[in-house]
Residue frames as a rotation matrix with the C-alpha (Angstrom) as fourth column:
UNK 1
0.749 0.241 0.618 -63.78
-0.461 0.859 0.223 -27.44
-0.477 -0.452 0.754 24.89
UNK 2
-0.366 -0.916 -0.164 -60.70
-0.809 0.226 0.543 -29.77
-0.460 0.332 -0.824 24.15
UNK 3
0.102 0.088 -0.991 -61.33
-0.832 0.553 -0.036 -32.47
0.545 0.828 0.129 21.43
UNK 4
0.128 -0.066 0.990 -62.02
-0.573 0.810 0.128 -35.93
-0.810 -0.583 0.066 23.02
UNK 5
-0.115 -0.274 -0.955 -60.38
-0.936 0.351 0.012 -39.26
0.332 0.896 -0.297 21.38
UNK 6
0.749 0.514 0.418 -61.52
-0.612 0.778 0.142 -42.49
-0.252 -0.362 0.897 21.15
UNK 7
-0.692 -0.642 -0.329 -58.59
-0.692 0.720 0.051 -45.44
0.205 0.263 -0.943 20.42
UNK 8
0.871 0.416 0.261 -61.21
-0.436 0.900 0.022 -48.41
-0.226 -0.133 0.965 19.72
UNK 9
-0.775 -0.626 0.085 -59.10
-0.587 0.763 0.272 -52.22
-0.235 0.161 -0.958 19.56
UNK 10
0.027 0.511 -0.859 -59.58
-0.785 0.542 0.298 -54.81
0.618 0.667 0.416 17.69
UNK 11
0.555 0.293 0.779 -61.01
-0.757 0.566 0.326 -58.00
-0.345 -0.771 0.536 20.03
UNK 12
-0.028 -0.081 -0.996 -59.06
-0.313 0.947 -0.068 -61.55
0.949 0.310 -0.052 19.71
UNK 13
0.308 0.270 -0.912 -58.97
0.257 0.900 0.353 -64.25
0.916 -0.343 0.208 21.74
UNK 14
-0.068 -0.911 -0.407 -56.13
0.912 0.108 -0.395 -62.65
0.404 -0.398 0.824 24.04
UNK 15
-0.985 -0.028 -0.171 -56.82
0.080 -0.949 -0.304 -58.99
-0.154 -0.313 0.937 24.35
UNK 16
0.108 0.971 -0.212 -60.50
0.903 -0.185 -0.387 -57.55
-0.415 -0.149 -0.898 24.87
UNK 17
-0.618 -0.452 0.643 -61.27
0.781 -0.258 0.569 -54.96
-0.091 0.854 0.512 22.70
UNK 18
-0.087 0.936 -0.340 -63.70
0.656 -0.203 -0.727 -52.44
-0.750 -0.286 -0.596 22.59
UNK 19
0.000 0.776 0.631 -65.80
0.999 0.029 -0.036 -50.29
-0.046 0.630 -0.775 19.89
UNK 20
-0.701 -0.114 0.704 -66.04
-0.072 -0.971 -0.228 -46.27
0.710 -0.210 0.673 18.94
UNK 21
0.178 0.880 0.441 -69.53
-0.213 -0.404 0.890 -46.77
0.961 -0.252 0.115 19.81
UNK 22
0.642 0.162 -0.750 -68.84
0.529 0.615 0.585 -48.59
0.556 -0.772 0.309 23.13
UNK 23
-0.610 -0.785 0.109 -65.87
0.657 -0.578 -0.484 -46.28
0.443 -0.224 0.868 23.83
UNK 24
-0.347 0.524 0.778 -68.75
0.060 -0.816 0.576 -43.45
0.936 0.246 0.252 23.16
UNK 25
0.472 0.850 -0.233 -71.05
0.025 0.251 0.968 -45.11
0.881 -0.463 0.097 25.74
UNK 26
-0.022 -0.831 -0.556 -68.04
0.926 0.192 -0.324 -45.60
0.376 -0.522 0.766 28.47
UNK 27
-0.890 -0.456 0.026 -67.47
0.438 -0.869 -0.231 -41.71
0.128 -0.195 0.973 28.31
UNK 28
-0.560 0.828 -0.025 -70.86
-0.247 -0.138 0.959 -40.99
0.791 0.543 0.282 28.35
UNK 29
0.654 0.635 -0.410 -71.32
0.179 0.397 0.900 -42.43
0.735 -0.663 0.146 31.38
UNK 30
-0.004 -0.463 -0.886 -68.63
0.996 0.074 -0.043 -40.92
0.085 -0.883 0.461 33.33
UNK 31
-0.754 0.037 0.655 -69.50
0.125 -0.972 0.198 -37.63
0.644 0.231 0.729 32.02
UNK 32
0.163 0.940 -0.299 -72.92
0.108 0.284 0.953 -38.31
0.981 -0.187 -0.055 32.85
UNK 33
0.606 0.309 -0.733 -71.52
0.621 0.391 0.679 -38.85
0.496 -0.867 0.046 36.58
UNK 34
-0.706 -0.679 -0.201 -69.11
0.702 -0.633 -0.327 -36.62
0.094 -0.372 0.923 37.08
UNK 35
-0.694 0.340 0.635 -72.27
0.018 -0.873 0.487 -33.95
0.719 0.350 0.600 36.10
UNK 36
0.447 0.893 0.050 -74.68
0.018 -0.065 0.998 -35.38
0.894 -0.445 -0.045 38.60
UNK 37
0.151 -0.285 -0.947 -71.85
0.982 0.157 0.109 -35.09
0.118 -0.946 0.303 41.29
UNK 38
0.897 0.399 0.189 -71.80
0.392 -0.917 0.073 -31.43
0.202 0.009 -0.979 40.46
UNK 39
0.174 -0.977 -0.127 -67.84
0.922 0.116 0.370 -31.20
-0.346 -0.181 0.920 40.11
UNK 40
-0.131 -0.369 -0.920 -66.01
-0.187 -0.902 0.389 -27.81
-0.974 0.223 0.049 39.31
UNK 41
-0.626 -0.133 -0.768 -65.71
-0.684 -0.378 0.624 -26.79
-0.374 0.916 0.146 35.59
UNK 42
0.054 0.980 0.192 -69.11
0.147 0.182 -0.972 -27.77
-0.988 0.081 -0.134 34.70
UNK 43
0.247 0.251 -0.936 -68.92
-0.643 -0.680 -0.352 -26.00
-0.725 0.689 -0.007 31.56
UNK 44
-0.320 -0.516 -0.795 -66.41
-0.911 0.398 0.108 -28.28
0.261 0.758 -0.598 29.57
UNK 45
-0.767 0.270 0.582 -67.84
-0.091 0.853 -0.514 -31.08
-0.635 -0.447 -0.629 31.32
UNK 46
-0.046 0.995 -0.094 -71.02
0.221 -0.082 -0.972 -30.36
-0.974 -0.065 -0.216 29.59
UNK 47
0.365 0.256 -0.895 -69.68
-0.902 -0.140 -0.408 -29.82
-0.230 0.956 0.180 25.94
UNK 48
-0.896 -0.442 0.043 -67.87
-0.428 0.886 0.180 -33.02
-0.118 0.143 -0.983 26.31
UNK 49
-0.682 0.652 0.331 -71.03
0.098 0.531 -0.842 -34.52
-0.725 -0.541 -0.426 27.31
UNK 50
0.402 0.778 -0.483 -73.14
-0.319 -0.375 -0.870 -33.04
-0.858 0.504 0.097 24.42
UNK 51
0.052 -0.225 -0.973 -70.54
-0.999 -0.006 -0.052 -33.95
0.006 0.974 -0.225 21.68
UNK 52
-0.962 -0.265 -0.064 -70.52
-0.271 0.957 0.107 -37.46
0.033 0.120 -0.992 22.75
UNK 53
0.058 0.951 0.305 -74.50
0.325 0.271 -0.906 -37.55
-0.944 0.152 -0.293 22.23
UNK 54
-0.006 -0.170 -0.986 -73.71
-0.843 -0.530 0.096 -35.87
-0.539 0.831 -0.140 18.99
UNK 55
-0.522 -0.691 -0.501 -72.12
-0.843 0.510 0.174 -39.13
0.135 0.513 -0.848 18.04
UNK 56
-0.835 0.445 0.324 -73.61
0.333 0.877 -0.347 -41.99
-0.439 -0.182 -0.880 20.06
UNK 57
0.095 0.969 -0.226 -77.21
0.149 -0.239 -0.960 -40.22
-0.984 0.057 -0.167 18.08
UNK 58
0.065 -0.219 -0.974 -75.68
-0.883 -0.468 0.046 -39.34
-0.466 0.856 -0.223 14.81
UNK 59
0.986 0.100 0.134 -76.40
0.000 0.800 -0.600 -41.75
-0.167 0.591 0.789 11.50
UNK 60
0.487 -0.701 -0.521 -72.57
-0.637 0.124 -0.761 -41.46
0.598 0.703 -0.386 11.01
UNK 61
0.034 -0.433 0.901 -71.47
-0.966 0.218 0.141 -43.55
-0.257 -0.875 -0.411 13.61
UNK 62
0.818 0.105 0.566 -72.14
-0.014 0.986 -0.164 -46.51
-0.575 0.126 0.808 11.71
UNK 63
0.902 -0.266 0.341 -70.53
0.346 -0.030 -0.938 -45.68
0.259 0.964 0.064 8.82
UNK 64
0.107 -0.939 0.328 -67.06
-0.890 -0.237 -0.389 -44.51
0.443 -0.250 -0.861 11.39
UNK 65
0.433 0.300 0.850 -67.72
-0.855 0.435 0.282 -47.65
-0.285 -0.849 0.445 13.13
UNK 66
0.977 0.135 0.166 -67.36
-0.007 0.796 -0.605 -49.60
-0.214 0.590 0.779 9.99
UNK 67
0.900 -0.436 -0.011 -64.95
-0.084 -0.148 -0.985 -48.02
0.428 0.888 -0.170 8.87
UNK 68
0.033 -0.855 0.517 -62.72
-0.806 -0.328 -0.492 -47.90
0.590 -0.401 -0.700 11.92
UNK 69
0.358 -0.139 0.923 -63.22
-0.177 0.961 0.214 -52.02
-0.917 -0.240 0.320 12.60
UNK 70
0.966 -0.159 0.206 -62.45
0.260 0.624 -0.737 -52.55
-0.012 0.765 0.644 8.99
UNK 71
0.624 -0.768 0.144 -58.71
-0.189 -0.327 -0.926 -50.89
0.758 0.550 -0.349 9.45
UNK 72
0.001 -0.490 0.872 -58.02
-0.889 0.399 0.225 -52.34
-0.458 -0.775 -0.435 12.97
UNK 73
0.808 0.156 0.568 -58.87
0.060 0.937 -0.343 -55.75
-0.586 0.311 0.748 11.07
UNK 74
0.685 -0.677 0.271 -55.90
0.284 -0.095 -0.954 -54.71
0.672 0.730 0.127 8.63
UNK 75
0.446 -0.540 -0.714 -53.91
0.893 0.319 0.316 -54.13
0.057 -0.779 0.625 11.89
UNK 76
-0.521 -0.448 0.726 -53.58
0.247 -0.894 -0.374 -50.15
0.817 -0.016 0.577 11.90
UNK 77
-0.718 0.360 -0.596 -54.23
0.482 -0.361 -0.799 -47.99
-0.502 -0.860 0.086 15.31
UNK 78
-0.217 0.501 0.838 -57.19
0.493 -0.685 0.537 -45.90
0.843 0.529 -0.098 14.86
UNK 79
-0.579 0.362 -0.731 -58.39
0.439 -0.617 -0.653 -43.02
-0.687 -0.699 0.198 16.89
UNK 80
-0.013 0.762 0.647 -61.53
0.826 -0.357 0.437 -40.98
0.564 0.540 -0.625 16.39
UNK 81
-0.640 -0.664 -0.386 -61.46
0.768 -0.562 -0.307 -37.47
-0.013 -0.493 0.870 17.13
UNK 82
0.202 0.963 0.180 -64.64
0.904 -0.254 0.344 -35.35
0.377 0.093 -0.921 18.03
UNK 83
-0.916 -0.174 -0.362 -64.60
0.279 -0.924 -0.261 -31.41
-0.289 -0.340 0.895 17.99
UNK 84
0.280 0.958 -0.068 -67.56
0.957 -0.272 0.102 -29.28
0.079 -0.094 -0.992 18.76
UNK 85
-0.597 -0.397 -0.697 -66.97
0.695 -0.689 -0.203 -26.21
-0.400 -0.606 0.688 17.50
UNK 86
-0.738 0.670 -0.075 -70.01
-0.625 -0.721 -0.299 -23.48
-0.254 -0.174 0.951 17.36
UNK 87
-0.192 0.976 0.105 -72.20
-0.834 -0.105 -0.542 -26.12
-0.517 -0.191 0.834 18.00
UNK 88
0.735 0.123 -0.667 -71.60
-0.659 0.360 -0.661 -28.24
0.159 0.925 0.345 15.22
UNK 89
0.636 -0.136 0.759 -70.02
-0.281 0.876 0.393 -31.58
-0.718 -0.463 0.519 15.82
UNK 90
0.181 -0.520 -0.835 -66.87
-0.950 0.126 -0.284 -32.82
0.253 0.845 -0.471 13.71
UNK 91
0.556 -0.292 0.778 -65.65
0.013 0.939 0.344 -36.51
-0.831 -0.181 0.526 13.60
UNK 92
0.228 -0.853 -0.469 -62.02
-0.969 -0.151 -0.196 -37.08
0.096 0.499 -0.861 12.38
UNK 93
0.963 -0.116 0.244 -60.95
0.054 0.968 0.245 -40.60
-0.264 -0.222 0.939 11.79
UNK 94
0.263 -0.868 -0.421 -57.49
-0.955 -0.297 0.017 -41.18
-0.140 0.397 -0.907 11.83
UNK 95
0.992 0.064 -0.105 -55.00
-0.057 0.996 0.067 -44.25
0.109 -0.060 0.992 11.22
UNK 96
0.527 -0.803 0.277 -51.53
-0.680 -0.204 0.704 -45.43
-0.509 -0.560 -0.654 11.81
């Protein structure tokens, strides 16, 4: 399965922003549909789909959540980066 990334923004007045977690939920639901339309390559469809419950269920999501609104507030890019490999869920935060 290829590593899915989230790029949350920071909301102001001008630009609309959105959240890991809300990102999470976003993908999550188009997985979610793409799986009940029964599209080709099921398989990767379906670890995508499992590592983004990983997250949107996992107590660390606050604690990347915080951490990756408190460095968009300081005006750096952030991306979160989720690999699932044997099973086990990773979460990379990065910045810019």
């Amino acid at each position: 399965m290829d590593k899915i990334e989230l790029k949350p923004g920071y909301s102001t007045v001008e630009i609309p922003g959105k959240c890991i977690k809300c990102l999470a939920e976003q993908e999550y639901g188009n997985c979610l549909r793409e799986l009940l339309k029964g599209e080709e390559g099921k398989k990767e469809l379906e670890g995508r789909f499992e590592a983004l419950i990983s997250l949107l269920t996992s107590p660390e999501l606050v604690k990347l959540r915080d951490e990756s609104e408190k460095h968009l507030a300081d005006g750096k890019e952030v991306k979160l980066t989720i690999h699932l490999s044997e099973g086990q869920p990773r979460y990379e935060l990065k910045t810019d």
